[in-house]
RODO-2510 file (C-alpha; in nm, 4 decimals, decimal comma):
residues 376
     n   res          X          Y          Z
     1     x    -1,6667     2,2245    -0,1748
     2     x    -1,8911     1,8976    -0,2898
     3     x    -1,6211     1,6839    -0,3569
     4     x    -1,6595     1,3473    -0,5206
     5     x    -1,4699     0,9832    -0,5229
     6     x    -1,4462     0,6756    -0,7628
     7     x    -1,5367     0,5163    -0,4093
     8     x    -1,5696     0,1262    -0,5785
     9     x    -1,2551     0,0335    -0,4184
    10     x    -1,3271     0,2228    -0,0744
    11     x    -1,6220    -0,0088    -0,0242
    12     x    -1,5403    -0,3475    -0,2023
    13     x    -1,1156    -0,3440    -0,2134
    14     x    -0,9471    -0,5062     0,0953
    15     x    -0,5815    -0,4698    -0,0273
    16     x    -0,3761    -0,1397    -0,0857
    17     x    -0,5945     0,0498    -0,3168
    18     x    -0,8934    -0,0641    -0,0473
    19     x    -0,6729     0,0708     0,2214
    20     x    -0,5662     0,3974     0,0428
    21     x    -0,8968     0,4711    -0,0617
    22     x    -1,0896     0,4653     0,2763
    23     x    -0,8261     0,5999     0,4879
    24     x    -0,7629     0,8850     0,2787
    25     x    -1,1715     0,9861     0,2808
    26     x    -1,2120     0,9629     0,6320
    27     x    -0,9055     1,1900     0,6943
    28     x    -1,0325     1,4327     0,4755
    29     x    -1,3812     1,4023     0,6398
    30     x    -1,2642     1,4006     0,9937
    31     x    -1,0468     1,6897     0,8936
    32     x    -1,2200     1,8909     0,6814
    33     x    -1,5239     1,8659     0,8209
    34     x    -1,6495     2,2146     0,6393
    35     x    -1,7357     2,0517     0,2975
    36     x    -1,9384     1,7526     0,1607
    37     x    -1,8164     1,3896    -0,0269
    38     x    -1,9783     1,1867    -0,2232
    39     x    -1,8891     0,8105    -0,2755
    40     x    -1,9988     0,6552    -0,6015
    41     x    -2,0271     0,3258    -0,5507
    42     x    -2,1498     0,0723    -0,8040
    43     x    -2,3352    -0,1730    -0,5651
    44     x    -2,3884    -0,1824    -0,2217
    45     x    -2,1105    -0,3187     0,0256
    46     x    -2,1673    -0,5399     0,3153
    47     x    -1,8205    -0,5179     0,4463
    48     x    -1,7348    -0,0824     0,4628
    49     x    -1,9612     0,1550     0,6215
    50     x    -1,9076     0,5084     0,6578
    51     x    -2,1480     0,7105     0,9073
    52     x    -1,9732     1,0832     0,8559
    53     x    -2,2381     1,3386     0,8247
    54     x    -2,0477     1,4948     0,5458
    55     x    -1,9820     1,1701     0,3414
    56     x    -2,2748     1,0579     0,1164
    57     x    -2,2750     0,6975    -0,0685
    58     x    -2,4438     0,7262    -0,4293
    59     x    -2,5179     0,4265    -0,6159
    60     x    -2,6568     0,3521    -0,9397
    61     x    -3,0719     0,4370    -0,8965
    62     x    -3,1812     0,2901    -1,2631
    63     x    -3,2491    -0,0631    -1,3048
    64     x    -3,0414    -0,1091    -1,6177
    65     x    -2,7665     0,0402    -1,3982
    66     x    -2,7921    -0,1689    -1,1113
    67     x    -2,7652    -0,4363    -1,3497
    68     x    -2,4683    -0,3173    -1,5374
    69     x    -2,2822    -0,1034    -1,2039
    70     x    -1,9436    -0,1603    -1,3839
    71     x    -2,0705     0,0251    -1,6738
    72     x    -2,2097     0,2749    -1,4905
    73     x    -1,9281     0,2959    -1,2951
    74     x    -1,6646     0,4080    -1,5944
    75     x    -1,9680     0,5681    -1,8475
    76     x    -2,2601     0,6891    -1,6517
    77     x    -2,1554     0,8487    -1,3914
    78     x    -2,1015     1,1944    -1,5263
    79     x    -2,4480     1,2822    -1,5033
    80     x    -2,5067     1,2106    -1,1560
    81     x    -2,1651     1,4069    -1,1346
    82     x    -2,3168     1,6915    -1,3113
    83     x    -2,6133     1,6538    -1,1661
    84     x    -2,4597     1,7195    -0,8314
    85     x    -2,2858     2,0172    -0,9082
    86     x    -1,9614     1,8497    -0,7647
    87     x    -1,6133     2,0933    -0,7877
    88     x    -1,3829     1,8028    -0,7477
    89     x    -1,4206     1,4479    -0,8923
    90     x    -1,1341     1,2266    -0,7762
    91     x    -1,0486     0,8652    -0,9242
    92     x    -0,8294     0,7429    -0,6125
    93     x    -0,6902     0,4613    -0,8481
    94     x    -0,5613     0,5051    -1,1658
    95     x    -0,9233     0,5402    -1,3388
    96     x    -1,1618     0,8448    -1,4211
    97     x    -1,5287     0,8034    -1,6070
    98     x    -1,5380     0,8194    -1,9792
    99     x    -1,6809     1,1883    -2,0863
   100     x    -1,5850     1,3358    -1,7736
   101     x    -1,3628     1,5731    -1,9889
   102     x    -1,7080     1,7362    -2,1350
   103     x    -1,7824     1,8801    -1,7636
   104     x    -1,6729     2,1733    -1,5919
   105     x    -1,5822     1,9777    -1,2817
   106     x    -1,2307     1,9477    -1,1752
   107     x    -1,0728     1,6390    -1,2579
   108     x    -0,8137     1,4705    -1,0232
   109     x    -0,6642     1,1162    -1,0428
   110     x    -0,4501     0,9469    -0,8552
   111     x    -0,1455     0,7004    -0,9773
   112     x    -0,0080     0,4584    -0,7520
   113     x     0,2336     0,2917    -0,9958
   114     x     0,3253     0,1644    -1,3076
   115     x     0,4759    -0,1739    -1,2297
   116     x     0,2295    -0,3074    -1,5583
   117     x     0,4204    -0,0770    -1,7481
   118     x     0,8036    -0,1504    -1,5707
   119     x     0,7423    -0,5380    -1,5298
   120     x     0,5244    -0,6325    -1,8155
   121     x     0,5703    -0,9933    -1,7393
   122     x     0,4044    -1,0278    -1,4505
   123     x     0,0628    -0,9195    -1,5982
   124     x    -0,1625    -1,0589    -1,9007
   125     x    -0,0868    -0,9211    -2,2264
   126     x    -0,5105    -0,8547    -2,1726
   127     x    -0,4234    -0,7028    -1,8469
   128     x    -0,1875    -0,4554    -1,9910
   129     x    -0,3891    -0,3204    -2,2515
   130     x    -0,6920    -0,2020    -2,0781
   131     x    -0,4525    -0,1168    -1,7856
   132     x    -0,2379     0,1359    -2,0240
   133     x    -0,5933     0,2682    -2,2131
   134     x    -0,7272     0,3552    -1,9013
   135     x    -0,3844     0,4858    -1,7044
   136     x    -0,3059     0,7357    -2,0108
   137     x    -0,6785     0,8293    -2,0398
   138     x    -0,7050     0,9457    -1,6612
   139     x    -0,3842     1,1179    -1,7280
   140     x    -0,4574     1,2791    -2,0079
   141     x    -0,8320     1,3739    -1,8801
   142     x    -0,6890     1,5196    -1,5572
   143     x    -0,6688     1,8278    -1,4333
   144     x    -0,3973     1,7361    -1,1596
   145     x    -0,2278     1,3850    -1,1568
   146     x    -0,1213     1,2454    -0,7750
   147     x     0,1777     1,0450    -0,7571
   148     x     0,1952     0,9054    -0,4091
   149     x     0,6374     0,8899    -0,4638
   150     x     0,8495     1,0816    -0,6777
   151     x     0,9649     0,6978    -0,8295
   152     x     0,5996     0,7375    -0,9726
   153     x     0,6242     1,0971    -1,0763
   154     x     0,9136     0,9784    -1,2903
   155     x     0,7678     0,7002    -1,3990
   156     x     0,4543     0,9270    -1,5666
   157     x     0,6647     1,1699    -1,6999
   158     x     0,9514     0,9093    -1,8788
   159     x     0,6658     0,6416    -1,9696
   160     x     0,3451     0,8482    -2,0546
   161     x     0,4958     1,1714    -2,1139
   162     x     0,2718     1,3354    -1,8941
   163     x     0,3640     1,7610    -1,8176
   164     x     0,5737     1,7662    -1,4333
   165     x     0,3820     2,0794    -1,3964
   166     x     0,0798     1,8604    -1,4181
   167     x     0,1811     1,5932    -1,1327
   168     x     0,1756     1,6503    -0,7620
   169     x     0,3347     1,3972    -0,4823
   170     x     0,0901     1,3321    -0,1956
   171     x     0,3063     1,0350    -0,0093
   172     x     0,0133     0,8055     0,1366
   173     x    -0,0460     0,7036     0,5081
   174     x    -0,0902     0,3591     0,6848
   175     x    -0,3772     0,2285     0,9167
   176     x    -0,2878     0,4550     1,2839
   177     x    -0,3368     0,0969     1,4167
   178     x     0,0204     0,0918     1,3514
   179     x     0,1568     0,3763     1,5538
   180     x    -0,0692     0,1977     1,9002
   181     x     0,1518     0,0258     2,0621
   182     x     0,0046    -0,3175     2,1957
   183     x    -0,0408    -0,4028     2,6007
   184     x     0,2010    -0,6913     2,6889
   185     x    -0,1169    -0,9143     2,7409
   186     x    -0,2441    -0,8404     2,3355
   187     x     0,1338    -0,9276     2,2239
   188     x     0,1054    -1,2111     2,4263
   189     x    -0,2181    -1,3097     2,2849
   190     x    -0,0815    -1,2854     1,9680
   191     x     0,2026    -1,4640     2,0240
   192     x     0,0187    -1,7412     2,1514
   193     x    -0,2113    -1,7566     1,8671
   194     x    -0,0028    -1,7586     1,5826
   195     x     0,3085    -2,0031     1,7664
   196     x     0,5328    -1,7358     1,7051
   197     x     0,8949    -1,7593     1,8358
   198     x     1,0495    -1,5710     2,0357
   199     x     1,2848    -1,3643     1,8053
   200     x     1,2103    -1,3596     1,4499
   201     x     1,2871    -1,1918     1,1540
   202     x     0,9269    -1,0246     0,9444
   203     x     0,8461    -0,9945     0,5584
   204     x     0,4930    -0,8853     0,4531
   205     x     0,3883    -0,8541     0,1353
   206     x     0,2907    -1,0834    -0,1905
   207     x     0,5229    -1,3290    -0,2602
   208     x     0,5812    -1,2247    -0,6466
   209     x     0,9472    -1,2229    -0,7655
   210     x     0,9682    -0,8167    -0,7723
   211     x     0,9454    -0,8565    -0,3813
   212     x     1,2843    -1,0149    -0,3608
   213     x     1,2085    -1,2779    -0,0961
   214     x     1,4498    -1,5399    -0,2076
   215     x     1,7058    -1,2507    -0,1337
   216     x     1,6314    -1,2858     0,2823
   217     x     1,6645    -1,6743     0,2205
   218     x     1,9845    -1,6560     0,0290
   219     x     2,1133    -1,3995     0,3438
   220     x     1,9088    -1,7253     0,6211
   221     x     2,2012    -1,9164     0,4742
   222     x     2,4976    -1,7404     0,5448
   223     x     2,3616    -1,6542     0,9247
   224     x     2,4884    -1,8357     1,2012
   225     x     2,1966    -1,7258     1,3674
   226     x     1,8912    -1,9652     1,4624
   227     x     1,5832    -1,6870     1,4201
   228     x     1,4023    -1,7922     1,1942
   229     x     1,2156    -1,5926     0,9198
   230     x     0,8164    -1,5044     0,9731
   231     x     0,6598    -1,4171     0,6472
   232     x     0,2613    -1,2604     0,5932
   233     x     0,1866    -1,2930     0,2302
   234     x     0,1202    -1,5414    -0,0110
   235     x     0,1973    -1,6250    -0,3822
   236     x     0,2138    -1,9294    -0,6423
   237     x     0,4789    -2,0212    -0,8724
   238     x     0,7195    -1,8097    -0,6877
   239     x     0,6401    -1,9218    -0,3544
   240     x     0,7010    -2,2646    -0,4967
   241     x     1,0563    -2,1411    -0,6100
   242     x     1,1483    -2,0389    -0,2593
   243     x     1,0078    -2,3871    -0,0927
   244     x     1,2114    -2,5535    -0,3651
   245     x     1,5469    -2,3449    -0,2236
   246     x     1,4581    -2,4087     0,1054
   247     x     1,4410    -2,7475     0,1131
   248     x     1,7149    -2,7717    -0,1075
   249     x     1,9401    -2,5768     0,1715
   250     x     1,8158    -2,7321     0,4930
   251     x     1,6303    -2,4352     0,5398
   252     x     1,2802    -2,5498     0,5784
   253     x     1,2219    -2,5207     0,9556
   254     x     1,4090    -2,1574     0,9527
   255     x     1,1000    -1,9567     0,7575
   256     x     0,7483    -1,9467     0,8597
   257     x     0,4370    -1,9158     0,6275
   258     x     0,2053    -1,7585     0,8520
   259     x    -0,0997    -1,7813     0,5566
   260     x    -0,0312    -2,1411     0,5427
   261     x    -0,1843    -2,2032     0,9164
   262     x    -0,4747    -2,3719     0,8330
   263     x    -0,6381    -2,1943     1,1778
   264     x    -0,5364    -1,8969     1,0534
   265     x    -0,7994    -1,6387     0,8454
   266     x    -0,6788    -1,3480     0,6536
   267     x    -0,9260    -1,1523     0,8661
   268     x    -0,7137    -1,2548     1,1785
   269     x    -0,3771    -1,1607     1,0024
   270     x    -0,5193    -0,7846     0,9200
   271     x    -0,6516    -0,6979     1,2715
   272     x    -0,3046    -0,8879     1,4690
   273     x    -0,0224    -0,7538     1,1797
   274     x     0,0345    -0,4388     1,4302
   275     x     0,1543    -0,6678     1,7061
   276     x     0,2993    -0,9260     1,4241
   277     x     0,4791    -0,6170     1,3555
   278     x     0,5729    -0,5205     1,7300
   279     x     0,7000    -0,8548     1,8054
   280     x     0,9581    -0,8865     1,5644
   281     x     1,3253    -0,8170     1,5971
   282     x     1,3649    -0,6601     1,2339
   283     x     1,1403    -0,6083     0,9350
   284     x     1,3161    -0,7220     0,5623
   285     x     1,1451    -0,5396     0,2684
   286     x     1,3876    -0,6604    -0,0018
   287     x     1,1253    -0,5062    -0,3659
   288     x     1,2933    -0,3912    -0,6750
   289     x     1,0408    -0,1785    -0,7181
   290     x     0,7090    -0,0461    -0,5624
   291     x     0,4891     0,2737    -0,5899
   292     x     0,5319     0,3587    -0,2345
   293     x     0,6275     0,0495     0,0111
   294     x     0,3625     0,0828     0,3059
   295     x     0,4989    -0,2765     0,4568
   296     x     0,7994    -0,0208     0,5355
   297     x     0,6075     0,2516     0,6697
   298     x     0,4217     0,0224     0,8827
   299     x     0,7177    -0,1513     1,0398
   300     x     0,8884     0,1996     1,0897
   301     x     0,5735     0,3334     1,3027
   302     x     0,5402     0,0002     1,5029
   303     x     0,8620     0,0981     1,6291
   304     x     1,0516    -0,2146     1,4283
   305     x     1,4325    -0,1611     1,2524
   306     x     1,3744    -0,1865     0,8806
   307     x     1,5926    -0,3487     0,5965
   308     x     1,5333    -0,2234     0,2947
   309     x     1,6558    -0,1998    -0,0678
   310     x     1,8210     0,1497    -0,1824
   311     x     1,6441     0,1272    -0,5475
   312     x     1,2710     0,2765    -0,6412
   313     x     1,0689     0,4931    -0,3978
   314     x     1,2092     0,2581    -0,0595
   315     x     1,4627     0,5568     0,0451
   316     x     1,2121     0,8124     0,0669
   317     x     0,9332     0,5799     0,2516
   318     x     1,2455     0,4708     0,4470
   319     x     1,3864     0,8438     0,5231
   320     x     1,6746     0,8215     0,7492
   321     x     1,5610     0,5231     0,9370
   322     x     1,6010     0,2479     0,7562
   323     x     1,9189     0,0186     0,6453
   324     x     1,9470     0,0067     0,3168
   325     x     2,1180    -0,2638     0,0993
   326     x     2,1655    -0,3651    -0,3105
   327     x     1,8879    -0,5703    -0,4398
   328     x     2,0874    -0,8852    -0,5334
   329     x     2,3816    -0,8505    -0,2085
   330     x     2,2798    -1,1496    -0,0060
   331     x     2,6244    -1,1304     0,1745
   332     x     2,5172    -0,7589     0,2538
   333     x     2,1814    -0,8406     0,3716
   334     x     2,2906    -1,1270     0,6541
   335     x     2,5135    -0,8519     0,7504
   336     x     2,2741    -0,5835     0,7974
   337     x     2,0891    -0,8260     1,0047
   338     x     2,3763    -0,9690     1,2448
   339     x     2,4410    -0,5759     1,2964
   340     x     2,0852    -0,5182     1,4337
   341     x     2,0236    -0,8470     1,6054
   342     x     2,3646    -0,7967     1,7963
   343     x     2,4111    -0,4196     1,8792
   344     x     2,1419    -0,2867     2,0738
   345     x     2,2861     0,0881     2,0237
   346     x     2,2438     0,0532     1,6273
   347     x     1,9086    -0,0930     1,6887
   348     x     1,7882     0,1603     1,9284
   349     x     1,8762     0,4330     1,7128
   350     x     1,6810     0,3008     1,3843
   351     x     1,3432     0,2772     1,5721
   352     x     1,4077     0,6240     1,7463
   353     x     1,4636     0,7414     1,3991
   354     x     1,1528     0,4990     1,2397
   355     x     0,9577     0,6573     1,4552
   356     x     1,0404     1,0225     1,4017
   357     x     1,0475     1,0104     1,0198
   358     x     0,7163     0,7768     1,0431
   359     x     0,5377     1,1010     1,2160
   360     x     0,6011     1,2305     0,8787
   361     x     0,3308     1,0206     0,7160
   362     x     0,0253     1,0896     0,9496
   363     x    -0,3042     1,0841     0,7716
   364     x    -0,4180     1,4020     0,8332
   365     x    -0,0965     1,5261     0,7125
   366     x    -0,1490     1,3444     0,3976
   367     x    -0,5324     1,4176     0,4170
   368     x    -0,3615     1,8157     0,4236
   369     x    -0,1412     1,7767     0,1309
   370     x    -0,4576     1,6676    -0,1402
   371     x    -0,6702     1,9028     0,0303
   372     x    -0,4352     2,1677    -0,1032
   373     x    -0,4102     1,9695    -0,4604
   374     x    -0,8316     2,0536    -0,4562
   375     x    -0,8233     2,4123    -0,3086
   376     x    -0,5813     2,4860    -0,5795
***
């Protein structure tokens, strides 16, 4: 098959939709190495490279194109598609080119959330309006929608009415960086680097109100525990909210922003998170809501117990492995921790499980999965 990808994010994205997009097109290169895929990409990219045989970059070739990528991008595309002769085109983030519907290729998109749609508040009212035009336009267009949960799958078919029969789950992988673990020298290193204690509790992620982190400061309260909290991830007004609480509660010294290191570089954070991960006692993911969770999936295949919340998609990223707790149960949440941090059988068994159900989620099983959605 000549199989093609809305590659803008593979090349230029260097957050989830960056991380879903290139690890899911190398699997299915390095896995399937029998067809061809082609990467439309609206300018070139200093910062991804991919030198598979079978995986050919095309960008814009016309001058007025070059100048306008982002229209060619979402308009002119189709007739390089066409062109091509492609089977499959494949937007691998919510998005497909206008007029796409007017070819005989094979349409697939794939929908990572709707947290626009369930938590309008957190996004421009601009935002939200192209965001829903183009979400129920790739939908619509689609041969085949992928929903990387079932929480998502729901979410399309009680918000944009879109056919079940229509939507098929292919749960996403994480970096395999994650499942190696690190030499006591790299830990070490890392250790070193960052100042790190020696026990800590771990949060990664954005530091937006839907992740819930003034729920592991509320539980930092009721401990009568001195390991402190290390958190990866950064934010604005909220992350002023939970300095305001922390000071106001003594709590200051007892959580760490890693970001705020001013020796530290983002770059640094995203090669060292698998032994960030590795060092730490237990992992809190406290959302109320996410399209998949890959902080959890992460933790669980570093071989770290995981806290989670029992709402959204976090029980099936979270299998059997994971604690699970109520959103707003603070009281709940210290407990959870004091039951890890103190019983070495409990916490024994959650990373034997982590890592079990975390073999679940290996990218060429994933890489499998939508090679099935494309055969079909």
């Amino acid at each position: 098959m000549n199989i093609g990808f809305d590659a803008k994010r593979a090349y230029h994205n260097q957050t989830g939709l960056g991380h879903y997009s290139r690890t899911l097109i190398l699997s299915l290169a390095e896995n399937f190495t029998e067809h061809s895929y082609y990467l439309f990409n609206p300018k070139p990219s200093t910062t991804h490279k991919f030198t598979q045989k079978n995986i050919i970059e095309v960008l814009p070739q016309k001058l007025l194109h070059k100048k306008i990528s982002a229209a060619w991008r979402s308009n002119f595309i189709t007739k390089e598609i066409e062109q091509l002769q492609l089977d499959v085109f494949h937007g691998l983030s919510h998005e497909l080119p206008l007029g796409l519907q007017k070819l005989s290729v094979k349409k697939i998109v794939t929908i990572h959330d709707l947290i626009f749609e369930k938590y309008p508040q957190q996004f421009p009212f601009i935002d939200r309006i192209i965001y829903r035009k183009k979400f129920k336009y790739a939908c619509q267009v689609a041969d085949t929608v992928i929903a990387i949960s079932k929480q998502t799958k729901q979410d399309l078919i009680e918000l944009y009415n879109v056919p079940e029969k229509k939507i098929e789950i292919c749960y996403q992988s994480c970096n395999p960086a994650f499942s190696i673990k690190s030499t006591p020298q790299e830990l070490a290193t890392v250790k070193e680097k960052y100042n790190l204690p020696n026990a800590y509790l771990l949060y990664v992620g954005s530091i937006i109100e839907r992740k819930n982190l003034l729920l592991i400061c509320k539980a930092l309260k009721k401990l009568n525990s001195d390991m402190p909290l290390v958190v990866v991830g950064d934010g604005k007004e909220y992350k002023k909210n939970i300095q305001r609480y922390l000071h106001q509660n003594n709590l200051t010294d007892k959580v760490i922003f890693l970001n705020d290191k001013p020796i530290i570089q983002k770059h640094d954070i995203s090669i060292d998170l698998p032994a960030i991960y590795q060092l730490a006692d237990v992992f809190i993911y406290p959302s109320i809501y996410e399209g998949f969770g890959i902080p959890i999936l992460e933790a669980l295949q570093s071989c770290t117990p995981v806290i989670t919340t029992n709402v959204s998609c976090m029980p099936e990223t979270g299998g059997n492995a994971a604690y699970y707790i109520d959103t707003d149960d603070d009281e709940a949440l210290a407990h959870a921790i004091t039951t890890i941090t103190t019983t070495a059988s409990i916490k024994n068994k959650m990373i034997q499980n982590g890592y079990l159900h975390a073999a679940n989620f290996t990218n060429k099983k994933c890489a499998e999965k939508v090679m099935q959605v494309y055969t079909k």
